[in-house]
N, C-alpha and C positions, 0 to 999 in steps of 0.2 A: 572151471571154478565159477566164473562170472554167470554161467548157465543155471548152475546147482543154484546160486543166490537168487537168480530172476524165480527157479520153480519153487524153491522157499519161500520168498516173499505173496509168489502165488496163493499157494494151499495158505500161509497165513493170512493175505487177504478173504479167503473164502471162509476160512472158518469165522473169523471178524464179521463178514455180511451173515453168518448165520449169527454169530452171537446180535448183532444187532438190529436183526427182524426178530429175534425173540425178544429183546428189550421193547421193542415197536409194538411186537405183541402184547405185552405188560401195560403198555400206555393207552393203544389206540381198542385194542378187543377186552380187556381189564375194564374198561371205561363204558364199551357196550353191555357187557354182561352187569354189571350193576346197575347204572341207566335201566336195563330190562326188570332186574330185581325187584326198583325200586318201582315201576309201574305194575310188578305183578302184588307186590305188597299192595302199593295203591287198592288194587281190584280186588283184591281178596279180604280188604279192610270194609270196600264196601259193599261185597256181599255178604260177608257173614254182616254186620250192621242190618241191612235187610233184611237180612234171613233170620236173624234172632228177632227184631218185631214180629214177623211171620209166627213166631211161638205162641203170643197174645191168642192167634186164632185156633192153628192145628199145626200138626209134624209136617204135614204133606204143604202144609202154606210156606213154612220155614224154609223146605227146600227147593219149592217152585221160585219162592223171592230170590234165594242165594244162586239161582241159577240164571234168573233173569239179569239180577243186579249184575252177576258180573262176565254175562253175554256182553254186557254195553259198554266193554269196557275194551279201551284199543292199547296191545302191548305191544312195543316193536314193529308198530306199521300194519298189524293186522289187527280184525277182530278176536279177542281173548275169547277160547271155549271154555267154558267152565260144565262138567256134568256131574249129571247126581251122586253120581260114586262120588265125587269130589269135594261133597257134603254130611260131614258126618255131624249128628245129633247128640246132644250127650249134658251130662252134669258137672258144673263148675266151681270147684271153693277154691279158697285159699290155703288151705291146710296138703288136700288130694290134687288139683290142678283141674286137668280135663278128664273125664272119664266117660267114651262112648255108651250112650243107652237111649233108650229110644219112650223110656218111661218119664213120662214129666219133667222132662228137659227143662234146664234153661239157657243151656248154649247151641252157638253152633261154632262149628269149627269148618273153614275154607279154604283148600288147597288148591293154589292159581300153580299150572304149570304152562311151561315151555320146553318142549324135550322131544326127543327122538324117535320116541316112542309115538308117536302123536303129529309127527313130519312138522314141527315147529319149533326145533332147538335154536339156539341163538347160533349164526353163522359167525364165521370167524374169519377174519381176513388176512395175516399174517401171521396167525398160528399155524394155519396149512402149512405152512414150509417146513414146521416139527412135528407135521402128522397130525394136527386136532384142527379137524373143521371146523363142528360144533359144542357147544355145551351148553346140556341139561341146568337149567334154571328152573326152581320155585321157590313159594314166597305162600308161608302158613296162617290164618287168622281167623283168633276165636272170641266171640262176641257172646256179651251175657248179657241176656234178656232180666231185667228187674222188676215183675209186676208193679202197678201203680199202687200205692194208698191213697188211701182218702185225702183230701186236702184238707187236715186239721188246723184249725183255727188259731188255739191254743193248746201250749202243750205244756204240760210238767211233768219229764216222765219218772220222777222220782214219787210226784204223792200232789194230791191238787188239797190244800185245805183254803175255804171261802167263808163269809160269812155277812151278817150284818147289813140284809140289802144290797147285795151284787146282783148286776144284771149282766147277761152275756146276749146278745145278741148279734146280726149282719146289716150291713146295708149297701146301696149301693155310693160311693163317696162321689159320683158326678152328679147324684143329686140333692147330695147333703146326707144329713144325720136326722131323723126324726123319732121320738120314739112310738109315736104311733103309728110310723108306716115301719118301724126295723122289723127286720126278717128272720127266719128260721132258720138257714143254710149253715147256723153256724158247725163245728165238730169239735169237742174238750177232748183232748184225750192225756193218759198217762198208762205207767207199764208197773204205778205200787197202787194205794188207796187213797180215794177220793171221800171229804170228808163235806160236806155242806149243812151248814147252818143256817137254818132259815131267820128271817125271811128272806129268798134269795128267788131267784129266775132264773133259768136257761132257756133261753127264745133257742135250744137248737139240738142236737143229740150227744152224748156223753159214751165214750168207751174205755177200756184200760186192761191190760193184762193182769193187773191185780196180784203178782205172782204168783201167777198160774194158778192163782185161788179165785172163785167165782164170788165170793166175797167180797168185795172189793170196794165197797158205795155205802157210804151211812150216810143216812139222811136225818135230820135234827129238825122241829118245829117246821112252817112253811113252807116248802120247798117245792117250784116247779119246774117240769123238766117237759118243755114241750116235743121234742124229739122221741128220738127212741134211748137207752142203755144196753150197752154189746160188750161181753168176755171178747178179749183180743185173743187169738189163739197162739200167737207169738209177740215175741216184742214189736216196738215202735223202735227205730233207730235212727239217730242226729249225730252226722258227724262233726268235729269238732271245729270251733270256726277257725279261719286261717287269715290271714290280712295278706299272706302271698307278696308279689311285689310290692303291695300298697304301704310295707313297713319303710317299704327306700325311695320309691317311687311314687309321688302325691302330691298332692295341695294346699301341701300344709304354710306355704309360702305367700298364699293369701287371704289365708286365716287374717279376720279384724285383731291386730295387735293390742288392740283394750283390753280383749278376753284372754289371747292365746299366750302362754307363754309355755317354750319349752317341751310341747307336744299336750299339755293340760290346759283343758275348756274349762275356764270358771269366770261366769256371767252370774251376778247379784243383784243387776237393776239393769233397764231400758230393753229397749229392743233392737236389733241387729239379723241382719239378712246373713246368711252364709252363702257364697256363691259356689254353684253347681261344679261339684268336683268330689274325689275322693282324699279322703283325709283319714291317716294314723294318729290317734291320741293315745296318753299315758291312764286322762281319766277325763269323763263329762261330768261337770255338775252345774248346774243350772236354779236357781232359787229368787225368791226374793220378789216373788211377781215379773222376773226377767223372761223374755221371748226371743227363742231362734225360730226365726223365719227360713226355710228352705226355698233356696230359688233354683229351683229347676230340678235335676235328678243328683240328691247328695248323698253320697254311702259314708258312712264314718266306722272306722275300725278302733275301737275302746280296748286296749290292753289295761284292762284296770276297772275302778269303781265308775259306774254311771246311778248319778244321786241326783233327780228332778225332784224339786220339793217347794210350794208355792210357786209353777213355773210353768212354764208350756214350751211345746217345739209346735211348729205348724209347714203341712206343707199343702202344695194345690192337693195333694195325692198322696195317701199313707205309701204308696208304691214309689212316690218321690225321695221317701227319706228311709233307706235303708242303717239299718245301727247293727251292727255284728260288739257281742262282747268277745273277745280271743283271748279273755283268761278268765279263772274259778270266780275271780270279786260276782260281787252282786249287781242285781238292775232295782232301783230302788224309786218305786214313784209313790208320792206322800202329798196330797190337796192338789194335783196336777193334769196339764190337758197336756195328750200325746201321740198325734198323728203320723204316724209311722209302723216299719216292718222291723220289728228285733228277733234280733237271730241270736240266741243268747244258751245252746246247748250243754255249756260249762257250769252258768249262773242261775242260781237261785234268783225268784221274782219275787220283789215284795209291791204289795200295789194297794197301799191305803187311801181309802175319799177321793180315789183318783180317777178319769177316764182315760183307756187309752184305745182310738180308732186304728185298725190294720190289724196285726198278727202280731204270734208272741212265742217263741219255744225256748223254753228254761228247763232244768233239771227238776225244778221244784216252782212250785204257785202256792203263795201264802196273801187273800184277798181278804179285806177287812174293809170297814165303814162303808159309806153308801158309794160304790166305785162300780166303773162297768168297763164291760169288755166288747168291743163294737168290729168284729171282725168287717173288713173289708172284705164283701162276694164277688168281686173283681177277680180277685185273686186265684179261684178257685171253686169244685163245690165238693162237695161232703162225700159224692160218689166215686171220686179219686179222676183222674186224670190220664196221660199217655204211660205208657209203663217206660221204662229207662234201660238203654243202652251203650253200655261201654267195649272197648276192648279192651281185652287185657291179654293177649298176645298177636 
């Protein structure tokens, strides 16, 4: 009987050391196999990234990049092969996803493997004991190529209406504003109708989708347009602004308490530095012959009205003082000087007797009395820029 119990307790101990190399297995090869995952994702992220710039040029760039990029790339101790089959070309929406083709692409898609097939599977070290050596690991990624635009200046894409002695021009801001050296670089654009009433200036070129009508520009008394004027064959597109962390996370803590209260800027007289940080407000309004000075690099997130009027902002650099509005109110500058970038996709512009140096993208542009628009060429030029890459799986 004593015998029977030792051989029982046996086989129960054996079956226990398998059950627990298969748990061992769970913890210690569970752990490899992702670990590998995540470094084939790594690699596959950035060749298709590479490989979709490659589109700018030709098919065959796209996939020479996506194969270089993620040669260089080391998964589980060796060099990652990635080859051409491993690269497929193809078209990307939101609506359809990916769809291989090899006609005017703007994706690519990148499959990193590790597998059997290829004598690089992930080894396994206490799975053996239940019969699995290896496993097949990969890791999918598809990257979409965004040609550049132009780098426009200003923008209304709802309808540009001007008038009354507007000037638009560029210059360069480190070496001041002149109007007899400003420059031509600038680019207006919109996606309805642009209406201008002389006597006005454009130091720069004017485009607009018009709604898909070529009609789209009336010109009234004076008007010059030294640039060129171009039918956009598609929309312009501004996505909508976001304040992202900056609504919880900011600066708002050392906002001048003269002005701030409550998340709302309202300066009526003197002047006052803001120190370099980001800042969530409710609303900017500034008046009164009152001046914020920007000291260093300040982004302000306006969920609400921004009303300059008798006032100015000033920075070393329109690139210094970034202003995003994150909701429909308006941007409203009335007898005012305003050195900065507004990001304002949601909001109507109104810009009376006013200058404002840097950039500007509004829904809508309504310019009146003698005001000018002094794009910063810092920024950008009118021939558009790198084209843009994301992934989206």
């Amino acid at each position: 009987m004593k015998n029977r119990r030792l051989g029982m307790t046996l086989i129960y101990t054996c079956v226990t050391m398998v059950a627990l190399l298969g748990i061992s297995s769970l913890a210690v090869d569970f752990g490899r196999v992702q670990l590998v995952k995540t470094q084939l994702r790594d690699a596959a992220d950035a060749a298709a990234r590479y490989g979709a710039m490659g589109l700018a040029t030709s098919n065959s760039t796209a996939i020479s990049n996506a194969v270089a990029a993620g040669s260089q790339n080391s998964v589980n101790g060796s060099t990652l092969s990635v080859l051409t089959s491993d690269v497929v070309l193809g078209k990307w929406s939101t609506s359809t996803g990916f769809t291989a083709t090899t006609t005017n692409p703007n994706a690519v898609q990148v499959t990193a493997y590790q597998v059997a097939a290829r004598g690089t599977a992930v080894p396994l070290l206490f799975a053996q004991v239940v019969g699995q050596s290896t496993c097949d690991v990969k890791a999918v990624s598809i990257a979409v190529y965004t040609a550049p635009n132009p780098s426009y200046g200003f923008v209304g894409t709802g309808s540009i209406n001007a008038s009354s002695g507007m000037t638009v021009d560029s210059y360069n801001p480190s070496s001041g504003y002149s109007a007899g050296s400003a420059g031509t670089s600038v680019l207006m654009g919109s996606n309805g109708n642009v209406n201008l009433n002389g006597p006005l200036t454009l130091n720069g070129s004017l485009s607009s989708y018009g709604g898909g009508s070529s009609n789209w520009l009336t010109k009234n008394g004076a008007v010059t347009i030294a640039g060129t004027t171009s039918t956009l064959s598609s929309q312009l597109s501004y996505p909508a602004a976001s304040a992202g962390s900056a609504a919880t996370t900011n600066n708002n803590g050392i906002m001048p308490a003269s002005f701030y209260n409550g998340g709302n800027v309202n300066v009526t007289s003197g002047t006052y530095d803001v120190p370099s940080g980001t800042y969530y407000l409710q609303s900017l309004s500034i008046s009164s012959g009152a001046t914020l000075i920007c000291e260093g690099a300040v982004k302000l997130y306006v969920n609400g009205n921004i009303t300059i009027s008798g006032a100015s902002i000033q920075a070393s650099l329109p690139s210094d003082c970034n202003i995003y509005n994150v909701s429909s109110a308006g941007v409203n500058l009335t007898n005012s000087t305003v050195q900065a970038e507004i990001y304002a996709s949601q909001s109507p512009f109104n810009c009376n007797g006013s200058q404002l140096y840097g950039s500007g993208i509004f829904t809508s542009m309504s310019i009146s009395g003698t005001s000018g628009l002094h794009y910063d060429g810092s920024l950008g030029s009118a021939a558009g820029g790198n084209g843009v890459v994301s992934i989206v799986k």
